[in-house]
N, C-alpha and C positions, 0 to 999 in steps of 0.2 A: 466356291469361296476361295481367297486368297488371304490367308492369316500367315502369320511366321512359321508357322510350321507348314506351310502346304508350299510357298515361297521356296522352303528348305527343301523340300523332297522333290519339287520339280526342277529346281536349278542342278538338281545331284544328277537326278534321271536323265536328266536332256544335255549337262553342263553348259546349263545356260553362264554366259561370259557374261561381267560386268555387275554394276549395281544395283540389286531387286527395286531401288527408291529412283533411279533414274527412268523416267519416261519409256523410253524403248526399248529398255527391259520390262518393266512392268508389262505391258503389250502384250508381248511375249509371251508372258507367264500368264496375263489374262485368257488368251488363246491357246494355250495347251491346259490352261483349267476347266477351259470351254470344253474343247475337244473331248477332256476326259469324264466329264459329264456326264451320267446313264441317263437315260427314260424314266426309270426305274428305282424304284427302292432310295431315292433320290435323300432321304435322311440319314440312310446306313451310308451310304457313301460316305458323304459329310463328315461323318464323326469315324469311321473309319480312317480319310485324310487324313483328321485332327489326330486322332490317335495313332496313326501311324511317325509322323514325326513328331510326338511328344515321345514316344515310346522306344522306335526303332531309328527313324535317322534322326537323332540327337545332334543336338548344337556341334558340341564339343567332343563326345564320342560316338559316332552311329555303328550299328553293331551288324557291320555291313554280313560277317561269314552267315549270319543267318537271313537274312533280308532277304525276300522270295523274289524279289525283284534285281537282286545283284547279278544277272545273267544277263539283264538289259541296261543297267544304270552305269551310264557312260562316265562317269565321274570316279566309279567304283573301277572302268576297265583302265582308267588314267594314273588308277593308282592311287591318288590324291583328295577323297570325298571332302576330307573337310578345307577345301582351296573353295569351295562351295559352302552359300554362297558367297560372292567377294563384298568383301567391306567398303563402306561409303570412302569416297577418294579423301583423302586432308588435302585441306585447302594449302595452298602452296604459302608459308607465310611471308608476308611484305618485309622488303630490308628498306629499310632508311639510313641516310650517312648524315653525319655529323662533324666539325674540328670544336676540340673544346680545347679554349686558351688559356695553355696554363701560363699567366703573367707574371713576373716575379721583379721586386724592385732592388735595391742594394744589398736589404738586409734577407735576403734571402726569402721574403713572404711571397705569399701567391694572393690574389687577388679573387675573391668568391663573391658572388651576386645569389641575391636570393630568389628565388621561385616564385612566381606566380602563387597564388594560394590552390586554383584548381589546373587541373592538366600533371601534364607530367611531373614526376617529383614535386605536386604539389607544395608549395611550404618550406621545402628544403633547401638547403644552400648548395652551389654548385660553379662550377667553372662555367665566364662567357659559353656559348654556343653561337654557331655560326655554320651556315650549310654550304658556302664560297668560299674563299681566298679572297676575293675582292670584296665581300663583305668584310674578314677580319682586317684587312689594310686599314680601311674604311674607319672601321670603330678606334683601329693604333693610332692614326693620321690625326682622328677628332677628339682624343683622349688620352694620350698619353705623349712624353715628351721623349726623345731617343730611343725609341725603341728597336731592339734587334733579334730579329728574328735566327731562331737557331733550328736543326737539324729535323725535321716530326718524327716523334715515336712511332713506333707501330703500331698500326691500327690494331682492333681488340674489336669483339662483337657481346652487346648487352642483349639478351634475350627477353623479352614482355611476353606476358601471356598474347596479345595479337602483334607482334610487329619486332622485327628483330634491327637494332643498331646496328650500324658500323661507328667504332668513335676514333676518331685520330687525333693524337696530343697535340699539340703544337706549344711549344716552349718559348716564350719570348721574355727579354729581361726588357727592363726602363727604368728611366732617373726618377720619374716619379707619375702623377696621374692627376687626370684632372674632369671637370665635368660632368663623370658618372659618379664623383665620391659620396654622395649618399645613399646609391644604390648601393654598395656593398659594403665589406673589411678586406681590409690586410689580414690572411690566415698564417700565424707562425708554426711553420711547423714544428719544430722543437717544442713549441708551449701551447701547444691548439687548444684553442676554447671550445667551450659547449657548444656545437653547434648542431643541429641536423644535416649532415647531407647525404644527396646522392649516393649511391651504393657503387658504382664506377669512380665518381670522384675522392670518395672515400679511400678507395685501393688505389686509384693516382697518388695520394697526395702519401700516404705509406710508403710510396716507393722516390721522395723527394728528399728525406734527409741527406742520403748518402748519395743524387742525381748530381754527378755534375755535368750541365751544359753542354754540349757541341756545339764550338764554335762557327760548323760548316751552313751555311745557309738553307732554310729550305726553300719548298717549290711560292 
């Protein structure tokens, strides 16, 4: 048999490296379960296995000074028994990048679009998004009138349960806007309205009363 606790006490004994759930570890451990296999008495064993790591090498504390086998168990002469066995890898999580445009016109407002209803921020209100610079040109060029681009914040990272942001501000003032006006509002901040947003856009737009501008270009 190969159950968790049999998994546990051959990866100590032999310190097998690596993942019990990965393919060539398992092998591994199939073949020295083999090996240790009697002829004999073939149900005592079993349950001796089972109860040996229910009992003696324990998950979390194996009580190795008595363990009859601690003269052999390589893991025990390393020092380290419970480095055994090693936990499933984490998956390394995905970054994605982002510029959210924070647009502002005379009177100080920012300009917010609402969300899609599913996907990210479902529903919620939030600053353009744009994954280029040639995209946000783009949108400034077909929509708004003077526009001038000022200095980008520092970027910041939004964490999701699968997939982590990078978001970088980007600040641009204009005389005014045009063609996506019924996609969004003018958000004041001094008198914000009820809105939902984004939980990033939200801590932007907190840090805009007292923002003033840089005049220096960005990229």
């Amino acid at each position: 048999i190969l159950d968790g606790n049999v998994k546990r006490s051959l990866t100590r004994l032999h310190a097998v490296a690596g993942w019990p759930g990965k393919p060539a570890v398992e092998r591994s451990l199939w073949a020295l379960a083999e090996y240790f296999t009697p002829t004999t008495r073939l149900a005592d064993y079993t349950q001796a296995m089972m109860d040996f790591g229910a009992t003696l090498c324990k998950r979390s504390k194996p009580d190795c000074p008595i363990c009859p086998f601690n003269d052999v168990c390589r893991a025990y002469a390393q020092g380290e028994p419970q480095r055994y066995p090693e936990s499933k890898p984490k998956k390394a999580t995905p970054t994605r990048e982002t510029i959210m445009l924070m647009l502002r016109d005379p009177q100080g407002r920012v300009w917010l679009e609402q969300r899609p209803p599913s996907g990210l921020w479902g529903g919620l209100w939030s600053l353009p998004q744009f994954e280029r610079h040639s995209e946000l040109n783009d949108w400034l060029e077909d929509n708004t009138k003077a526009p001038e681009r000022h200095a980008a914040l520092p970027s910041f990272t939004h964490t999701f349960s699968h997939f982590k942001l990078v978001i970088t501000p980007q600040p641009v003032t204009c005389e005014r806007i045009s063609g996506v006006r019924e996609s969004g509002v003018w958000y004041d901040v001094n008198h914000p309205p009820a809105l939902g947003l984004a939980a990033p856009v939200k801590s932007l737009l907190s840090q805009l009363a007292p923002f003033t501008l840089d005049p220096t270009p960005g990229p």
